[in-house]
C-alpha positions in Angstrom: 21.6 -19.2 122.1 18.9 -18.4 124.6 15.5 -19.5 123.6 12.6 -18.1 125.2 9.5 -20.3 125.3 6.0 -19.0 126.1 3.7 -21.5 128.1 5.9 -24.6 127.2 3.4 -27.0 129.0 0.5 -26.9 126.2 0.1 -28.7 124.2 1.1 -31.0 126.2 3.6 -32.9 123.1 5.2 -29.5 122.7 7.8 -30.2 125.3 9.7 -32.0 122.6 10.5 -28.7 121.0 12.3 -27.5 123.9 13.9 -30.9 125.1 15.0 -30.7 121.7 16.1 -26.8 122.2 18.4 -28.1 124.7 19.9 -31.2 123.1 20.7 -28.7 120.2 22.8 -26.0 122.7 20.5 -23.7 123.8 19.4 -22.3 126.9 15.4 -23.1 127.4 14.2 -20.1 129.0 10.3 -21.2 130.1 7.6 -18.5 130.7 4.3 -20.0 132.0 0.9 -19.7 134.3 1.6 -23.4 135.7 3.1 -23.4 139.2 6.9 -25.1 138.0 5.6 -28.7 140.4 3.3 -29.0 137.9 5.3 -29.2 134.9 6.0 -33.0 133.5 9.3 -34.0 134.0 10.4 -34.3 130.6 9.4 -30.4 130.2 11.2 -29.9 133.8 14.3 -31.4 132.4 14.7 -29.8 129.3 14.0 -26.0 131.1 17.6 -23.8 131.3 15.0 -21.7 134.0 11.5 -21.4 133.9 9.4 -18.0 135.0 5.9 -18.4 136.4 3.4 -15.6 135.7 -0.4 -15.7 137.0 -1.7 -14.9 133.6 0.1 -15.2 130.5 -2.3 -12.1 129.3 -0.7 -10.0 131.5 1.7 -8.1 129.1 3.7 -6.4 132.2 4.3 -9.8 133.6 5.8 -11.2 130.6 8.0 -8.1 129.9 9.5 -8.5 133.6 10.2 -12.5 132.7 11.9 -11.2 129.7 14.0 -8.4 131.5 15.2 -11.1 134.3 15.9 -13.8 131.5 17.9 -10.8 129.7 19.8 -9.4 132.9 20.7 -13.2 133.8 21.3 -14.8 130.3 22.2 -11.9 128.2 20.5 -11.3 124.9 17.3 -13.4 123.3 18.1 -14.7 120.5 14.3 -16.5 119.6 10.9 -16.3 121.2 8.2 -18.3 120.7 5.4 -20.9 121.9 4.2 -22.2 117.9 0.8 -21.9 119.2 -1.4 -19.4 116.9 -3.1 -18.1 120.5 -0.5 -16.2 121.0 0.9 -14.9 118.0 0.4 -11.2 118.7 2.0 -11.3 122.0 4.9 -12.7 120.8 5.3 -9.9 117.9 4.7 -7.2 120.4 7.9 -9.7 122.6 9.9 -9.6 119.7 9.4 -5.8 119.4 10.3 -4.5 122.6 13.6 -7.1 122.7 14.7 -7.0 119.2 14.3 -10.3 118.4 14.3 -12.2 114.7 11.0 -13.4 113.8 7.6 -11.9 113.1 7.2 -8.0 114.5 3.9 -6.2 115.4 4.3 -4.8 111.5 3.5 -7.8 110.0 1.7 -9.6 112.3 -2.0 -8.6 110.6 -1.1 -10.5 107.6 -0.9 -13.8 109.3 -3.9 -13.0 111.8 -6.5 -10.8 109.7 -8.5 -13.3 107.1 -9.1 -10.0 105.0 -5.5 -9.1 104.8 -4.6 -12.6 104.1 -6.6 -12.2 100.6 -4.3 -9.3 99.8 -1.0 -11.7 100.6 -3.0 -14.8 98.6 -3.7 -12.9 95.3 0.1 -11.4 95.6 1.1 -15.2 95.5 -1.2 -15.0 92.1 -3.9 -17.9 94.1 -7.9 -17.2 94.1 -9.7 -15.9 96.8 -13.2 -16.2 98.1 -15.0 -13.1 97.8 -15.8 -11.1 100.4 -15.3 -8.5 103.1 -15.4 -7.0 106.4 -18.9 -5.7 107.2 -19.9 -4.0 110.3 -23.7 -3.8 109.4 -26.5 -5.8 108.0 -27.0 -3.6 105.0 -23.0 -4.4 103.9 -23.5 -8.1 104.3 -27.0 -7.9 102.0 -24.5 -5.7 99.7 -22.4 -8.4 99.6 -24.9 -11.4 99.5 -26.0 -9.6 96.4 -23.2 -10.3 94.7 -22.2 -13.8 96.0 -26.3 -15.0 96.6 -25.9 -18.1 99.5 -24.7 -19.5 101.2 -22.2 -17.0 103.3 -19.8 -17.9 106.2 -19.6 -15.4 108.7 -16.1 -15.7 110.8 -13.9 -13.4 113.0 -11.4 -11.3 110.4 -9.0 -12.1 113.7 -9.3 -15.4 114.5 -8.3 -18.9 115.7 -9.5 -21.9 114.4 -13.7 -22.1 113.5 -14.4 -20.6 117.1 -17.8 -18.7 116.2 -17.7 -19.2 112.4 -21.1 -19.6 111.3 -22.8 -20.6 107.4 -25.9 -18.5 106.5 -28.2 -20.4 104.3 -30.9 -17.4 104.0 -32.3 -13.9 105.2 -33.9 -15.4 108.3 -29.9 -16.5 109.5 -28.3 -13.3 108.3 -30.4 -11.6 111.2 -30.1 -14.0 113.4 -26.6 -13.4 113.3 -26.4 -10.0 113.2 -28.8 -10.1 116.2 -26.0 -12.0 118.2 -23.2 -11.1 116.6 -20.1 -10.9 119.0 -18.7 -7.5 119.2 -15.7 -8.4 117.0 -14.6 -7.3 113.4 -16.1 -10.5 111.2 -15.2 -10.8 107.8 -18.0 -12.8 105.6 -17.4 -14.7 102.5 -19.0 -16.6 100.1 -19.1 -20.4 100.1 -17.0 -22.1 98.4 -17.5 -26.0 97.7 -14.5 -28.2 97.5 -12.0 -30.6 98.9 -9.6 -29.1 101.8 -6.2 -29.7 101.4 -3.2 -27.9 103.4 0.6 -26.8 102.3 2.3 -28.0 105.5 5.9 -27.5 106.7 8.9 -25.7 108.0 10.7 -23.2 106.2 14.7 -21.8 106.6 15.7 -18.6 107.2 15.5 -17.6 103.3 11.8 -19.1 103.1 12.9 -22.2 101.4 11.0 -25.6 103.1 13.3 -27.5 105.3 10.2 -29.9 104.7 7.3 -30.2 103.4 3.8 -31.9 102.5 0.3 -31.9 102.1 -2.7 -33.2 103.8 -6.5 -33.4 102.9 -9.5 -33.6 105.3 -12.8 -35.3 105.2 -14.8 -31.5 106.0 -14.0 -28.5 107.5 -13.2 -27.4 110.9 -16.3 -25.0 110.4 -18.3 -28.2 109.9 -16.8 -30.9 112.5 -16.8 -28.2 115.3 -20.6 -26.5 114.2 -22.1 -29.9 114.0 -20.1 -32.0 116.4 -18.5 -34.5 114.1 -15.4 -36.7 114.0 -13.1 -35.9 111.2 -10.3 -37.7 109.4 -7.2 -36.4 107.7 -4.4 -37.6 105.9 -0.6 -36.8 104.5 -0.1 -37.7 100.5 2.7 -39.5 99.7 2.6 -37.8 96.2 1.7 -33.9 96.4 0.1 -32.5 93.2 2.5 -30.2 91.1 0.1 -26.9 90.9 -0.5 -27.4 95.1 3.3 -27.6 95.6 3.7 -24.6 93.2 1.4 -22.2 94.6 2.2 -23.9 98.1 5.5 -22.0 97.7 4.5 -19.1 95.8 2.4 -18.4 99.5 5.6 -18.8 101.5 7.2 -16.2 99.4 3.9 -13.7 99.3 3.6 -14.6 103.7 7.5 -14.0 103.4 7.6 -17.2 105.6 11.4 -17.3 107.3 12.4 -19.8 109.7 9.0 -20.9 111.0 6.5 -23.6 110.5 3.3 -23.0 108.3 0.0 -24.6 107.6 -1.7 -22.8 104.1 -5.1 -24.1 104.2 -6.7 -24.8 100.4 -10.0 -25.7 98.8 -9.4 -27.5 95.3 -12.9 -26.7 93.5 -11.0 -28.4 90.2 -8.3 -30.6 89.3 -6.8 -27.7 88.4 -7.8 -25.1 90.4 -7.3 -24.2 94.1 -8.9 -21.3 96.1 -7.2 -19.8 99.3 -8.8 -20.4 102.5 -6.4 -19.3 105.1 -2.7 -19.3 106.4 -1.4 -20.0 110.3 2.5 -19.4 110.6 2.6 -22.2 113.7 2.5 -25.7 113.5 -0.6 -27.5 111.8 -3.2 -28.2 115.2 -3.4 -31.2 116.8 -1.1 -34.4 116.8 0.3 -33.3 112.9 4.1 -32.7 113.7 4.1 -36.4 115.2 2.4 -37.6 111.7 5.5 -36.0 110.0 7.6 -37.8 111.6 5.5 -41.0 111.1 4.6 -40.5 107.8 8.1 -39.7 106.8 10.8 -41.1 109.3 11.7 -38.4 110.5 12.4 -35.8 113.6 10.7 -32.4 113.1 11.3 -31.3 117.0 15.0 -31.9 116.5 14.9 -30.7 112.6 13.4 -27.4 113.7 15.9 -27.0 117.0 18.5 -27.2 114.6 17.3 -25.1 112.0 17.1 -22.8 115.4 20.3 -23.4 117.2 22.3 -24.0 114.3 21.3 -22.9 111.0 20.9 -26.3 110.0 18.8 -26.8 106.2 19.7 -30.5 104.9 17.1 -32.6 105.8 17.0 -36.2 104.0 13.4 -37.5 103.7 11.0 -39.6 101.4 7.1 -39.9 102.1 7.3 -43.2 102.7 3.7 -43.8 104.3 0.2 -42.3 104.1 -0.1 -41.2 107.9 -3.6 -40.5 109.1 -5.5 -39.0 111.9 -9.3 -40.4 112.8 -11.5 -39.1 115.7 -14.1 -40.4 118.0 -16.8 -38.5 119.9 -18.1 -39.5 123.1 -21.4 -39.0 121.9 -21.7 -41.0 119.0 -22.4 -44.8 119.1 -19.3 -46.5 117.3 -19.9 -50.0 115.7 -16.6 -51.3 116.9 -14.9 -51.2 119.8 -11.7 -49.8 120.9 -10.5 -53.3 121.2 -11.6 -54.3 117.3 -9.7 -51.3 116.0 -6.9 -52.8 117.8 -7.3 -56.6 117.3 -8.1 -55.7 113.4 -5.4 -53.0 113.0 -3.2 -52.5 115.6 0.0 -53.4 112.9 -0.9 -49.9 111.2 -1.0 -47.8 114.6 1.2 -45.7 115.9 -0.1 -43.2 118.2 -3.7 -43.1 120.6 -4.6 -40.2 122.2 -7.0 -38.3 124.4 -7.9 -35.2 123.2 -7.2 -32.2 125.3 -10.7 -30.9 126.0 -10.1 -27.1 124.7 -9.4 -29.0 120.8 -11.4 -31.4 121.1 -14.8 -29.7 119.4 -12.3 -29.6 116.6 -10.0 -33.3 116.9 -12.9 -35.5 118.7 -12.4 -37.2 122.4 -10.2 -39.8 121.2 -7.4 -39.3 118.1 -6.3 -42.5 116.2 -3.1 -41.9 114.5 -1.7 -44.9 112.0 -0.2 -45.2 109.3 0.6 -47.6 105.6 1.7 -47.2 102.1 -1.7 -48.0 100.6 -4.6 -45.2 100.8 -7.0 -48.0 100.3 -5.8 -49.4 103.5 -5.8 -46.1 105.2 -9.3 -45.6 103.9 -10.7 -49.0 105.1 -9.3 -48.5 108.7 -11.3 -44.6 108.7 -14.4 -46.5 107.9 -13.8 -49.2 110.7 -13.3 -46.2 112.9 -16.1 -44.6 111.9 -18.6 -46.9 111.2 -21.9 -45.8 114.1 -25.0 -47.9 114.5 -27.1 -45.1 113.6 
């Protein structure tokens, strides 16, 4: 099987996927805008060839690299970098080579946050209201059906980059005053705990595996107002979650790829769509699967890959949790007391790539334990600031 693999080097964990790739048969075919030196050696390794391109934006450049890697390896069989950055240009890849996965048809399902509503009520799950609006007088159209708060965000795109709340008149022209020259879907606000459907499904849609995490805010929120966040796995996932959880992969007609379906529970018994990204949830996450439930999901999904392989053993044995630090906040305790007090429960420290870390914080404390009161005491440990 050749595997094509856009900009393998970022994130930098993601060189498990292909290492994995390889282990599983295939040839790792590399395209990337780091000279090949520069690659780590683990990455290096697990490479069949790699192509170098100045800019992976460059569309020309990329078709060339996939010419070559089809004149010397014969056809692709997958193409892919699981990073949400780049979604389109693979579709438009996948297009032009014939290859299985998401096309240039379908691709504004999984990108536009106004055709996502359309996928989310065919799954039979609530939806925010709201709509695209070009001009001040739609949004006060809209406002006067919802009232405010309204969050303003790009219909295409990643992450909370430029997602704003408007708390009154006085913000709603402010915005429109700067607003980026971009499509920007506005919604109202919708108050509620944020849980997300995570996992990889087969080639039928059916979850390989599966689980569900909750945060402490929003991205909107940690990014906006430059907060740590926490996050967590469950060890037990709520009935009507897991239900409508795979109702979406059916609607998003999710086939051998990772997803992350994003969730506001406003009730016990009632959840309201946020969002859906067909790529791996952000951040250190696919490592917290494999903590949380002792497990491989790099070699699980170069399997399903490679060899069609579905039967995946697991229990959610642990509670696995992410907590962030920001430079500029004053902690309480050390780096040392987190250790010295709870170093048993950790299992991964990291430093934050600066492009994610508006979103994860400077520093990412990853640990894990059966109790959530345990999990919770070591957040606020984390967390606790003299101010």
């Amino acid at each position: 099987m050749n595997v094509v693999f856009l900009s393998p080097h970022f994130p930098p964990q993601y060189f498990r996927f292909c290492m994995n790739l390889k282990t599983a048969g295939a040839n790792v075919l590399g395209i990337g805008d780091e000279p090949y030196d520069s690659l780590s050696r683990e990455l290096r390794s697990a490479l069949t060839e790699y192509y170098r391109v100045d800019d992976l934006h460059d569309y020309d450049a990329l078709l060339r690299a996939c010419g070559y890697f089809t004149h010397r390896y014969g056809k692709i069989d997958r193409l892919d970098s699981l990073n949400e950055y780049w979604l389109r240009t693979e579709a438009r890849l996948r297009d032009d080579f014939n290859i299985f996965g998401i096309h240039s048809r379908e691709i504004d399902s999984i990108r536009c946050k106004s055709h996502m509503k359309t996928k989310f009520r065919e799954a039979g799950v609530p939806v925010a209201r709201g709509r695209v609006v070009q001009t001040i007088q739609e949004a006060r159209a809209l406002i006067n059906e919802t009232g405010y708060p309204v969050i303003a965000k790009p219909d295409d795109g990643v992450g909370a980059i430029a997602t704003y709340r408007l708390e009154d008149e006085a913000d709603l022209t402010a915005f429109f005053d700067t607003k980026p020259d971009t499509d920007y879907i506005m919604e109202e606000f919708i108050s509620g705990s944020i849980y997300s459907f995570d996992g990889l499904a087969d080639r039928g849609g059916n979850p390989v595996f599966h689980t569900v995490h909750t945060f402490s805010q929003g991205i909107m929120e940690t990014v906006n107002q430059a907060r740590h966040i926490y996050y967590y796995s469950l060890r037990e996932i709520p009935a009507l979650l897991e239900e409508i959880g795979r109702e979406c992969l059916r609607a998003f007609d999710v086939r051998e790829r990772f997803f992350h379906i994003e969730f506001f529970q406003t009730a016990a018994d009632r959840y309201v769509s946020l969002e859906v990204n067909m790529r791996p949830p952000g951040g250190y996450t696919t490592d917290m699967f494999n903590y949380g439930c002792n497990i491989d999901i790099y070699r699980i999904w170069a399997e399903l890959l490679v060899h069609n392989r579905t039967a995946v053993d697991y229990t959610r044995d642990y509670h696995c949790c992410y907590a962030s630090r920001k430079f500029n906040r004053h902690y309480t305790y050390s780096h040392e007391n987190i250790l010295t007090r709870y170093g048993a429960f950790m299992v991964m420290i990291e430093k934050v790539p600066g492009v994610f870390s508006s979103a994860l914080g400077d520093i990412g404390y990853i640990f894990r334990s059966e109790s959530l009161d345990e999990i919770l005491e070591i957040v606020r440990f984390i967390h606790k600031t003299e101010e």
